[in-house]
N, CA, C and O atoms as a Maestro MAE file, in Angstrom:
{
 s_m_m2io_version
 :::
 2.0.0
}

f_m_ct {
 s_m_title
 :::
 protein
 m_atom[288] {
  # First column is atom index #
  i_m_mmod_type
  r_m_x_coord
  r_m_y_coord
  r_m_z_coord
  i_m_residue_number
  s_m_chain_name
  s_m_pdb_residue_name
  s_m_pdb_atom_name
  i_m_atomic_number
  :::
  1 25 57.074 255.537 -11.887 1 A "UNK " " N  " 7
  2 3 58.360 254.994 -12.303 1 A "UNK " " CA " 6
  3 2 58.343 254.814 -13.826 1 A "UNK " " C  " 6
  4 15 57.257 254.589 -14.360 1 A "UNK " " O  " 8
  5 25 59.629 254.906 -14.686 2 A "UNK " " N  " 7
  6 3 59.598 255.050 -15.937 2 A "UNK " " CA " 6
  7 2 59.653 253.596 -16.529 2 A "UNK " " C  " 6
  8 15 59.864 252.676 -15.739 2 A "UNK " " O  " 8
  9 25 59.485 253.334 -17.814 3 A "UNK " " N  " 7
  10 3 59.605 252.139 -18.003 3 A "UNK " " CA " 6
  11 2 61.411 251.881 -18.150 3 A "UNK " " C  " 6
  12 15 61.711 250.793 -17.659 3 A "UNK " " O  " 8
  13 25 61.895 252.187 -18.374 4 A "UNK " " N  " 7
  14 3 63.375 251.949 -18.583 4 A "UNK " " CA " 6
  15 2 63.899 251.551 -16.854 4 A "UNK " " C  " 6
  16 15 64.750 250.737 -16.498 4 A "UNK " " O  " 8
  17 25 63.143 252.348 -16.121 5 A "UNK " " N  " 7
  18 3 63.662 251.519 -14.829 5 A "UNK " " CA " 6
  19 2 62.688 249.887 -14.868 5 A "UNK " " C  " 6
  20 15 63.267 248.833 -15.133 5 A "UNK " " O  " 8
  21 25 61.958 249.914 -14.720 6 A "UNK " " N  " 7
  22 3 61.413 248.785 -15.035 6 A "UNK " " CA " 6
  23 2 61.693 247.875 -15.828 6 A "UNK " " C  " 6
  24 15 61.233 246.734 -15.847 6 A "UNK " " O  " 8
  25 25 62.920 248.633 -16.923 7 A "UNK " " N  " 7
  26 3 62.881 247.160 -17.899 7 A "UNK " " CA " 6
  27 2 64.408 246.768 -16.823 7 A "UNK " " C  " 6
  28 15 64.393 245.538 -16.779 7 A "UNK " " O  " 8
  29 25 65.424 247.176 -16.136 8 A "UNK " " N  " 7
  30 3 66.142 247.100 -15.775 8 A "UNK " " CA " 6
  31 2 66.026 247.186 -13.916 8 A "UNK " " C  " 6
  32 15 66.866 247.809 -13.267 8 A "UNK " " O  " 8
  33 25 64.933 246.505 -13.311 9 A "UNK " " N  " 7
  34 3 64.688 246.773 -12.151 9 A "UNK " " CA " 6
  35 2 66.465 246.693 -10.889 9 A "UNK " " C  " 6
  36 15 66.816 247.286 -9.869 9 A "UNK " " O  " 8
  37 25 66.917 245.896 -11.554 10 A "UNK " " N  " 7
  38 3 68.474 245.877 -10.695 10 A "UNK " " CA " 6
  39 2 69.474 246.814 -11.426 10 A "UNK " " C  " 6
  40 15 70.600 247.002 -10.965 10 A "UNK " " O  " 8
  41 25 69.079 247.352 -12.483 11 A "UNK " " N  " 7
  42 3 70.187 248.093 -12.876 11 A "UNK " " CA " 6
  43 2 70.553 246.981 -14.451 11 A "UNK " " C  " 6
  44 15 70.323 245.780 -14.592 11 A "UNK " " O  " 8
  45 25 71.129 247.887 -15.350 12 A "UNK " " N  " 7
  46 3 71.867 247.623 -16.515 12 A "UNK " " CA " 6
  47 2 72.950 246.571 -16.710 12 A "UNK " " C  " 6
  48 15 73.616 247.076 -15.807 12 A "UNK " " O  " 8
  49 25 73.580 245.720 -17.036 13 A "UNK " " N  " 7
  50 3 74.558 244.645 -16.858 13 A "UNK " " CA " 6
  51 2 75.698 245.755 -17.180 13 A "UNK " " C  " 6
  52 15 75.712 246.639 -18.037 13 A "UNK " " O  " 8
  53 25 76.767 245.353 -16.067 14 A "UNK " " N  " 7
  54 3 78.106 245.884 -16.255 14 A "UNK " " CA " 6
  55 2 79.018 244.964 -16.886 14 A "UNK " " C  " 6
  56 15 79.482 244.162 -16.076 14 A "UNK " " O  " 8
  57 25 79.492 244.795 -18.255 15 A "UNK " " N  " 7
  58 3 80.298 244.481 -18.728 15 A "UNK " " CA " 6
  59 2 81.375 244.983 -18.916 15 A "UNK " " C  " 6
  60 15 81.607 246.094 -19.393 15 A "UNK " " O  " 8
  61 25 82.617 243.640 -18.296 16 A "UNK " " N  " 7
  62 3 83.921 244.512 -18.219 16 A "UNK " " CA " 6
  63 2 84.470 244.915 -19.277 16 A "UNK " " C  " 6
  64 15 83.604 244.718 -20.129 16 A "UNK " " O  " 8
  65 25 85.271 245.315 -19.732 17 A "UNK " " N  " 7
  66 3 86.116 245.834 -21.187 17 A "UNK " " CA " 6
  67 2 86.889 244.584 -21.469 17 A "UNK " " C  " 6
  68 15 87.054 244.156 -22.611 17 A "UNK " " O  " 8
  69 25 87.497 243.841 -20.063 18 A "UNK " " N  " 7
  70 3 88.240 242.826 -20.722 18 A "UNK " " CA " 6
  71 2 88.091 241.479 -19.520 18 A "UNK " " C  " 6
  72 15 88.567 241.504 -18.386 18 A "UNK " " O  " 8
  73 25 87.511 240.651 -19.973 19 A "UNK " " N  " 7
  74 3 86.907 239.215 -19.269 19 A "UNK " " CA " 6
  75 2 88.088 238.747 -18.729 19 A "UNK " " C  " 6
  76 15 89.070 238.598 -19.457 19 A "UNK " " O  " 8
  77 25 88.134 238.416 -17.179 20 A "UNK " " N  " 7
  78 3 89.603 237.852 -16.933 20 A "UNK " " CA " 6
  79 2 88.554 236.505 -16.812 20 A "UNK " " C  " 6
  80 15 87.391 236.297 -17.157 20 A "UNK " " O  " 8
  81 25 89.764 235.597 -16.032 21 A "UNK " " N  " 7
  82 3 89.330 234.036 -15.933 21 A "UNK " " CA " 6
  83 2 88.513 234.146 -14.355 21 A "UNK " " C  " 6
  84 15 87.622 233.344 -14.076 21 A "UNK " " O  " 8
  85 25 88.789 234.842 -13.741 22 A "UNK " " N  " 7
  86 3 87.804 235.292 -12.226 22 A "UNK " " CA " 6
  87 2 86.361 235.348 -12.378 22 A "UNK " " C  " 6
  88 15 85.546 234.746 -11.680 22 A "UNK " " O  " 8
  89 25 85.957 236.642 -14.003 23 A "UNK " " N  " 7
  90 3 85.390 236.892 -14.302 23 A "UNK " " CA " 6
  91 2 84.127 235.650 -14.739 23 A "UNK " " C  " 6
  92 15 82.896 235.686 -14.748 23 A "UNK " " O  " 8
  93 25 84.943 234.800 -15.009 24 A "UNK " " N  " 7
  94 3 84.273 233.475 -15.746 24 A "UNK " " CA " 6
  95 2 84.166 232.774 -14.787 24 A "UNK " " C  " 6
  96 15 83.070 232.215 -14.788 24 A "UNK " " O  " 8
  97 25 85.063 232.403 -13.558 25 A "UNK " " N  " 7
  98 3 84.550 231.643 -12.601 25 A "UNK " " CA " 6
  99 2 83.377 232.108 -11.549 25 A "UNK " " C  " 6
  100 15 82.649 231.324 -10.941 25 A "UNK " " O  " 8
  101 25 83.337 233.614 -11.451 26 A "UNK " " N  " 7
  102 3 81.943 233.950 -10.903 26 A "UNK " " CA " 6
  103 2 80.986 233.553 -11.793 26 A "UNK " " C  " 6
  104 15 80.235 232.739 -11.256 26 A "UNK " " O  " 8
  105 25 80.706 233.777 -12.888 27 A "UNK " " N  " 7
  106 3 79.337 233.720 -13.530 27 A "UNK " " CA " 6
  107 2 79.446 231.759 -13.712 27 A "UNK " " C  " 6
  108 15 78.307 231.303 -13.810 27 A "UNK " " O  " 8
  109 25 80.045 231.155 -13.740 28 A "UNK " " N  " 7
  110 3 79.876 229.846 -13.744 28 A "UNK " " CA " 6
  111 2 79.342 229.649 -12.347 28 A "UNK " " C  " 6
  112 15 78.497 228.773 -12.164 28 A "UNK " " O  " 8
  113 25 79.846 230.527 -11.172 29 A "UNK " " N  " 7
  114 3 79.189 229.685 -10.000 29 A "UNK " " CA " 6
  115 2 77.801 230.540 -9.715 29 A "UNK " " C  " 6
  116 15 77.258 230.352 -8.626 29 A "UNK " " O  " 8
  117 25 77.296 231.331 -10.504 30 A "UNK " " N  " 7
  118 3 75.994 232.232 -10.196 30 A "UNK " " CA " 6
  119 2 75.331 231.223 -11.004 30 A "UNK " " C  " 6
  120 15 74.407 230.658 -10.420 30 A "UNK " " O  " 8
  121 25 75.554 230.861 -12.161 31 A "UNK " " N  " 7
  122 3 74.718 229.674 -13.117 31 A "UNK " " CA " 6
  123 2 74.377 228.678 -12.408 31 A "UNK " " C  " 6
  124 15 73.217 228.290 -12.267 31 A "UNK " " O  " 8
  125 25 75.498 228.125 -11.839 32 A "UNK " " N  " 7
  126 3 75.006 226.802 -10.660 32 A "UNK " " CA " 6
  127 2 74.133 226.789 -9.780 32 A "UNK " " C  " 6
  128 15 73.478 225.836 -9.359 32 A "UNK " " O  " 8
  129 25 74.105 228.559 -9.299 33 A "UNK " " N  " 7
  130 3 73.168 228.548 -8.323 33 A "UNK " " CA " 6
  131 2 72.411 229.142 -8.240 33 A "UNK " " C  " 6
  132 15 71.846 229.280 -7.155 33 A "UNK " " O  " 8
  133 25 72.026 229.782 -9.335 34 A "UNK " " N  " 7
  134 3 70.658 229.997 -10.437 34 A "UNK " " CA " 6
  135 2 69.028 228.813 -9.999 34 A "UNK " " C  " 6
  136 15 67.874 229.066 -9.651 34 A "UNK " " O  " 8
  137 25 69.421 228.166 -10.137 35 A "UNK " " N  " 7
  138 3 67.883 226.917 -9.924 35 A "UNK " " CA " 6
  139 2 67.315 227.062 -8.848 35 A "UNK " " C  " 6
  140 15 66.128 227.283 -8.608 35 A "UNK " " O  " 8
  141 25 68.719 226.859 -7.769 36 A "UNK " " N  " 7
  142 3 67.986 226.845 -6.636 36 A "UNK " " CA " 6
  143 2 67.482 228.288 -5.859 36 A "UNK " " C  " 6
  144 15 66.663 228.528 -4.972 36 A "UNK " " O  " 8
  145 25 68.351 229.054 -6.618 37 A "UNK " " N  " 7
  146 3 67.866 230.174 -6.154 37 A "UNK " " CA " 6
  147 2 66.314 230.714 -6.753 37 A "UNK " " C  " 6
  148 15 65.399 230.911 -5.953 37 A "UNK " " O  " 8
  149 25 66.169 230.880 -7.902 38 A "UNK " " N  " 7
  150 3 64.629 230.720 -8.285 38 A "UNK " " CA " 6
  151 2 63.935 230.040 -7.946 38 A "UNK " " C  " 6
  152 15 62.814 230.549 -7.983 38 A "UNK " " O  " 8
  153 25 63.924 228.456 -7.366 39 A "UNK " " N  " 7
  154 3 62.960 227.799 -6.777 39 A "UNK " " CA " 6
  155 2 62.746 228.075 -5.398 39 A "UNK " " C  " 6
  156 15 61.602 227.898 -4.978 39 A "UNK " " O  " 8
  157 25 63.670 228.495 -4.569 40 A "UNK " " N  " 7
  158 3 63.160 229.245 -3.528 40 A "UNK " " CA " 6
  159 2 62.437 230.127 -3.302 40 A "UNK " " C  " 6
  160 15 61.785 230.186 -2.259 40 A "UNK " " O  " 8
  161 25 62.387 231.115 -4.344 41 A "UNK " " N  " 7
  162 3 61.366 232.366 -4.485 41 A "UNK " " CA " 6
  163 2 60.504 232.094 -4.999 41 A "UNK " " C  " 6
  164 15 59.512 232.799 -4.816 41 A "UNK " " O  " 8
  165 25 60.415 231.049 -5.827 42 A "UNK " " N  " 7
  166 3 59.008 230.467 -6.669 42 A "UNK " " CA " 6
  167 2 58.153 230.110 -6.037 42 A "UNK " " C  " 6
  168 15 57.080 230.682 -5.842 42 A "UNK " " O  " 8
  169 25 58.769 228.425 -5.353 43 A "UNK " " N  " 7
  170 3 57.741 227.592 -4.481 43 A "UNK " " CA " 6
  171 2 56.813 227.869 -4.146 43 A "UNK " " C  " 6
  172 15 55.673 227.550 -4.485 43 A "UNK " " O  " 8
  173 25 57.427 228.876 -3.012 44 A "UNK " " N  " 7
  174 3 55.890 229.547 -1.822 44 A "UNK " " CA " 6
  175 2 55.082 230.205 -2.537 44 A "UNK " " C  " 6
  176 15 54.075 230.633 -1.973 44 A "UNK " " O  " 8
  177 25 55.323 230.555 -4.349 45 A "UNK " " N  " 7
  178 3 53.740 231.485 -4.769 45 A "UNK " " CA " 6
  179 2 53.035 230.644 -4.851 45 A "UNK " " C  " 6
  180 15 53.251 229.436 -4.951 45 A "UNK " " O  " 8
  181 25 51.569 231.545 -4.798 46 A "UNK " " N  " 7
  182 3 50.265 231.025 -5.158 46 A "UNK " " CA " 6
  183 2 50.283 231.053 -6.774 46 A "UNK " " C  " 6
  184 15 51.130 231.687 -7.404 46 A "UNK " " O  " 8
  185 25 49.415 230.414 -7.278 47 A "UNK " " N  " 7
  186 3 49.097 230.256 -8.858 47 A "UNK " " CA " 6
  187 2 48.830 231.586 -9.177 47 A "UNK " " C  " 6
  188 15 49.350 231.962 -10.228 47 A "UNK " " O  " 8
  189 25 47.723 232.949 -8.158 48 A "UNK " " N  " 7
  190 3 47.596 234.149 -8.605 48 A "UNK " " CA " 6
  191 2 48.719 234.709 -8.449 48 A "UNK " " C  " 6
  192 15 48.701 235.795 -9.029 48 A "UNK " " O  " 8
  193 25 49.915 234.461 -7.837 49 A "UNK " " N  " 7
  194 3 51.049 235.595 -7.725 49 A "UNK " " CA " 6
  195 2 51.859 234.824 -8.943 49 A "UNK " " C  " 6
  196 15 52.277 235.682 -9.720 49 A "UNK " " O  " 8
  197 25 52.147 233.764 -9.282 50 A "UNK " " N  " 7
  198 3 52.993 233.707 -10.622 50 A "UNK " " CA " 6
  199 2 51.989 234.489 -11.469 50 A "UNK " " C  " 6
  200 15 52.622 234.912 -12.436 50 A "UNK " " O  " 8
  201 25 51.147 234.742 -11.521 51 A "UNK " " N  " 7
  202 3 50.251 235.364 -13.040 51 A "UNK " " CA " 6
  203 2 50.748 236.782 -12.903 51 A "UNK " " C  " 6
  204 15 50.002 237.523 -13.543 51 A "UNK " " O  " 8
  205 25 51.745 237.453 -12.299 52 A "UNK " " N  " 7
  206 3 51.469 238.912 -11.703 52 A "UNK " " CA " 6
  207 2 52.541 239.279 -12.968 52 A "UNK " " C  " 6
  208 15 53.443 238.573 -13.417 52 A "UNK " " O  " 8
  209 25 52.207 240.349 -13.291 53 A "UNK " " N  " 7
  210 3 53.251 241.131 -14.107 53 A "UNK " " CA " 6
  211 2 53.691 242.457 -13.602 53 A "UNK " " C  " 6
  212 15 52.798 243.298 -13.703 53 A "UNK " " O  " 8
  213 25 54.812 242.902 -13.083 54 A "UNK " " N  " 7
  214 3 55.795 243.811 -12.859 54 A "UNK " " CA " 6
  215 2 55.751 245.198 -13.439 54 A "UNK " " C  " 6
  216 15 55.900 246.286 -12.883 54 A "UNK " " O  " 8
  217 25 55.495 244.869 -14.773 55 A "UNK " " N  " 7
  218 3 55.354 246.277 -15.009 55 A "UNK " " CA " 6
  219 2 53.978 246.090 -16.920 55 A "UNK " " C  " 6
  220 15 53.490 245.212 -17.632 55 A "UNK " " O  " 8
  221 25 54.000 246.862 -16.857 56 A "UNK " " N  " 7
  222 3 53.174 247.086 -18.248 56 A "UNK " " CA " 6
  223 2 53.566 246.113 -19.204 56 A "UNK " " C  " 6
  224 15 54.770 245.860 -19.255 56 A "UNK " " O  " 8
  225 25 52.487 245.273 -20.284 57 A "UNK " " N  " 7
  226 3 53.102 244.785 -21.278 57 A "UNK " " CA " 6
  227 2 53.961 243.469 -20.592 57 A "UNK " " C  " 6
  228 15 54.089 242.501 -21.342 57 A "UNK " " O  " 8
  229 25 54.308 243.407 -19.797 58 A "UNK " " N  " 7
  230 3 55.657 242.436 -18.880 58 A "UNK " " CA " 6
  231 2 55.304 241.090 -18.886 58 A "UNK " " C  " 6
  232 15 54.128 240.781 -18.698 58 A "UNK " " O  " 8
  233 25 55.874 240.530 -19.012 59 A "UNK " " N  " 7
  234 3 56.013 238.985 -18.179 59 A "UNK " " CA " 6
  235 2 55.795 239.155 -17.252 59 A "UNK " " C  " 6
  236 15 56.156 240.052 -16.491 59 A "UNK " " O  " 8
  237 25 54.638 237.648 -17.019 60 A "UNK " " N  " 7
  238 3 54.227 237.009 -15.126 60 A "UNK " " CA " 6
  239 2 55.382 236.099 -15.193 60 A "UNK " " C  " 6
  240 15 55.995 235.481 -16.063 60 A "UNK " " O  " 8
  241 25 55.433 236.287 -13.782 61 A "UNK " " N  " 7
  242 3 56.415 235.997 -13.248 61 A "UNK " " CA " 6
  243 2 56.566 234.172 -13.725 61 A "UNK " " C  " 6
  244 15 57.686 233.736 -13.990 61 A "UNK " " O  " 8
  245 25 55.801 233.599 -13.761 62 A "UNK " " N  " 7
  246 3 55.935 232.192 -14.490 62 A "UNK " " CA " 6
  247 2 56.061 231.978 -16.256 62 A "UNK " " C  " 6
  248 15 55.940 231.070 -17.079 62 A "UNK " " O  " 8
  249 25 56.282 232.989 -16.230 63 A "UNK " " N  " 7
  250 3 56.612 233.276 -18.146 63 A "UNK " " CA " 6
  251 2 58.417 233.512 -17.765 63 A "UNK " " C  " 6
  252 15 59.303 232.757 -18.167 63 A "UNK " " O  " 8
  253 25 58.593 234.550 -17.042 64 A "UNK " " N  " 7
  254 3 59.916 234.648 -16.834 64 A "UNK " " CA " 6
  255 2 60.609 233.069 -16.585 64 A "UNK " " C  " 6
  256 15 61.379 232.433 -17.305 64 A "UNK " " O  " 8
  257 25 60.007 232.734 -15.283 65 A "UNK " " N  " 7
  258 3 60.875 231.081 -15.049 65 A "UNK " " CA " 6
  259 2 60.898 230.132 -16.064 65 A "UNK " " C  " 6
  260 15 61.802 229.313 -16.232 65 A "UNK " " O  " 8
  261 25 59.786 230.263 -16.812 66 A "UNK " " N  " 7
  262 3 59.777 229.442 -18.048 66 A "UNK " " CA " 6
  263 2 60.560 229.661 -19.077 66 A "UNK " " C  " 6
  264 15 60.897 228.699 -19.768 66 A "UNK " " O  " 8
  265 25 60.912 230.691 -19.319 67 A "UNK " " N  " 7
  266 3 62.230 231.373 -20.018 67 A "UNK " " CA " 6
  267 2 63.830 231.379 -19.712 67 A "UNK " " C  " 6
  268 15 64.812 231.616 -20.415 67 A "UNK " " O  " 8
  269 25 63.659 231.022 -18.388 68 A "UNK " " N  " 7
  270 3 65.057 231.130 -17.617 68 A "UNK " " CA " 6
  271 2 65.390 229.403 -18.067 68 A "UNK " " C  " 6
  272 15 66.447 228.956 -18.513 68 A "UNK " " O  " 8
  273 25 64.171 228.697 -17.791 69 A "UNK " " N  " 7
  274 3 64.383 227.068 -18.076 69 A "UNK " " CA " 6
  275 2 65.111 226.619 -19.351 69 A "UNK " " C  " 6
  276 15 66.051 225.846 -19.534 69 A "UNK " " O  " 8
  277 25 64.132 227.592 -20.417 70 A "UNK " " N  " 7
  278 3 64.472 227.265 -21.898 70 A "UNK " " CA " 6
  279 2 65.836 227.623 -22.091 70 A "UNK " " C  " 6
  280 15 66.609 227.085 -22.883 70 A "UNK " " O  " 8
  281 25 66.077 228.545 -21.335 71 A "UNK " " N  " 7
  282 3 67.316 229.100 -22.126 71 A "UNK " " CA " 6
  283 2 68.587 228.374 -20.953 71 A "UNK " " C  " 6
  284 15 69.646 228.933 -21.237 71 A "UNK " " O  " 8
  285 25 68.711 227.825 -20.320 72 A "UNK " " N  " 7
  286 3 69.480 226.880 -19.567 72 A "UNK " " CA " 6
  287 2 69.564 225.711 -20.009 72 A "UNK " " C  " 6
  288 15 70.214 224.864 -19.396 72 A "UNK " " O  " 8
  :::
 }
 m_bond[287] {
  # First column is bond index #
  i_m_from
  i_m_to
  i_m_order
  :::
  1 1 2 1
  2 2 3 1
  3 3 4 2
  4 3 5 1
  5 5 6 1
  6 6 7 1
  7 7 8 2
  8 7 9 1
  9 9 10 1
  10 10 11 1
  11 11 12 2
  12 11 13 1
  13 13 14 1
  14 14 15 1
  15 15 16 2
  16 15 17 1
  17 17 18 1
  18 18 19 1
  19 19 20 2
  20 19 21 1
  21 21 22 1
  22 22 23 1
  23 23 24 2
  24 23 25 1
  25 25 26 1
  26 26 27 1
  27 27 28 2
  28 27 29 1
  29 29 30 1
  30 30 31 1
  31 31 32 2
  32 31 33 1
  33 33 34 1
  34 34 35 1
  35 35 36 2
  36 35 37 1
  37 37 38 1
  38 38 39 1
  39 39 40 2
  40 39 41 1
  41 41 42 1
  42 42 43 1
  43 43 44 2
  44 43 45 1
  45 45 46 1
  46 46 47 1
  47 47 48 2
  48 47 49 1
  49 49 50 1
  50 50 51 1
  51 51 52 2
  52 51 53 1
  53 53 54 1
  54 54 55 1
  55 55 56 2
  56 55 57 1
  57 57 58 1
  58 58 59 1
  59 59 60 2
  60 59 61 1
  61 61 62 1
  62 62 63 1
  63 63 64 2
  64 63 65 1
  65 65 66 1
  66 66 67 1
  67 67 68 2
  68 67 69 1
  69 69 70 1
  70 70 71 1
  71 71 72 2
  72 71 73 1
  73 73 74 1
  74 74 75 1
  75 75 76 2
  76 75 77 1
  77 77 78 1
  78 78 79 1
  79 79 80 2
  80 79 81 1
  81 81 82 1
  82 82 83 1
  83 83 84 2
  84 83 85 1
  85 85 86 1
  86 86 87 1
  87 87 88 2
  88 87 89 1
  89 89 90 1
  90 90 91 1
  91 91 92 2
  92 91 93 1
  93 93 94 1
  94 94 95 1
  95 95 96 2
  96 95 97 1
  97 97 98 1
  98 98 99 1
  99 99 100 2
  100 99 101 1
  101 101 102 1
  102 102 103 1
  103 103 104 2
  104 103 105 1
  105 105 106 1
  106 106 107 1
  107 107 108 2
  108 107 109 1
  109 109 110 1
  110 110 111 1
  111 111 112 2
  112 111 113 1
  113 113 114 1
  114 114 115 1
  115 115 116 2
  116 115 117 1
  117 117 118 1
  118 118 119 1
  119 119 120 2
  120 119 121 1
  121 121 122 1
  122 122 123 1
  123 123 124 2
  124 123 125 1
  125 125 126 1
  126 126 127 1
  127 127 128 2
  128 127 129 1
  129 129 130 1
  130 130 131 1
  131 131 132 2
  132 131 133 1
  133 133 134 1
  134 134 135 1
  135 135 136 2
  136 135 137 1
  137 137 138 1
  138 138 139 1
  139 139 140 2
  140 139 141 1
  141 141 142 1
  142 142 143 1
  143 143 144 2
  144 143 145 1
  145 145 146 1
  146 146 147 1
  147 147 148 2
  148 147 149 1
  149 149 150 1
  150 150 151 1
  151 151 152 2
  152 151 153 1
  153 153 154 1
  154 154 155 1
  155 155 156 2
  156 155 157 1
  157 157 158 1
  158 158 159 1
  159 159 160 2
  160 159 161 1
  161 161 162 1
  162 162 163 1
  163 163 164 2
  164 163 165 1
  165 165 166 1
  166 166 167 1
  167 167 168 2
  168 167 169 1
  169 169 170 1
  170 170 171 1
  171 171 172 2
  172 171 173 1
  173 173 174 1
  174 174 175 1
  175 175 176 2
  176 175 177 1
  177 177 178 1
  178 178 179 1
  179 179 180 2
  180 179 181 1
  181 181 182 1
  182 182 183 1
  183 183 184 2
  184 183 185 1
  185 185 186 1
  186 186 187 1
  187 187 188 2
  188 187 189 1
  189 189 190 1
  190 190 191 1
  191 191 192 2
  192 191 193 1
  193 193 194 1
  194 194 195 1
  195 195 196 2
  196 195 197 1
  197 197 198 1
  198 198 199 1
  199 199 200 2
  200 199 201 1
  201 201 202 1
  202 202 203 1
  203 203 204 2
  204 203 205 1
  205 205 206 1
  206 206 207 1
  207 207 208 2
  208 207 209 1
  209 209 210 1
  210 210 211 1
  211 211 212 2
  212 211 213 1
  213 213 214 1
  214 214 215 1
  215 215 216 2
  216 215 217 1
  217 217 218 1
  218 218 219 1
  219 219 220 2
  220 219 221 1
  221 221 222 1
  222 222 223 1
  223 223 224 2
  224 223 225 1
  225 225 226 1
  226 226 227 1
  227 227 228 2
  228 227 229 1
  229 229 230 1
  230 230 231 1
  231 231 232 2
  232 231 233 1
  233 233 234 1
  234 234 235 1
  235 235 236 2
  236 235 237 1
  237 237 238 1
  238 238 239 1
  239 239 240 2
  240 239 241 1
  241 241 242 1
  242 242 243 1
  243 243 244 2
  244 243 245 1
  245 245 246 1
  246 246 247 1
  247 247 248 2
  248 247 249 1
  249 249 250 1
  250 250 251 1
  251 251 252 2
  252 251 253 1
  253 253 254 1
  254 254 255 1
  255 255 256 2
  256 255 257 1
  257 257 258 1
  258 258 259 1
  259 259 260 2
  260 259 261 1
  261 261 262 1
  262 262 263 1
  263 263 264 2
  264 263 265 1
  265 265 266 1
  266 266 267 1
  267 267 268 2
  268 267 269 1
  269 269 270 1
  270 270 271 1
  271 271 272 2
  272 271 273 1
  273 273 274 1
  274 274 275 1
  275 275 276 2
  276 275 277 1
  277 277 278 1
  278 278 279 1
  279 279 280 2
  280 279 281 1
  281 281 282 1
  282 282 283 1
  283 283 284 2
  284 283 285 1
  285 285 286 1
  286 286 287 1
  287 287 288 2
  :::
 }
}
């Protein structure tokens, strides 16, 4: 697999051409439910599976959450 899929494992962000107010009320309710959704997938790791990195060069997966924190 190439790295460009890897840097984009879900795909590229689709940004619309023109932001309606819909637009803004989805991503306000994905933000809300942002936490809990990462702490569900978090919890159950072991200390060796947060250390894991995805692809080359990458963030473990507890560098990512720690990043998602800061920037919230």
């Amino acid at each position: 697999m190439d790295i460009e899929t890897l840097k984009y494992p879900i795909g590229k962000p689709k940004i619309p051409a023109k932001i309606e107010s819909t637009h803004i009320e989805n991503w306000i309710q994905t933000i809300r439910q942002f936490p809990l959704l990462v702490s569900t997938e978090v919890i159950p790791l072991t200390a060796k599976e947060l250390r894991y990195k995805y692809r080359p060069e990458g963030w473990t997966i507890q560098q990512v959450v720690g990043h998602c924190i800061d920037v919230i």
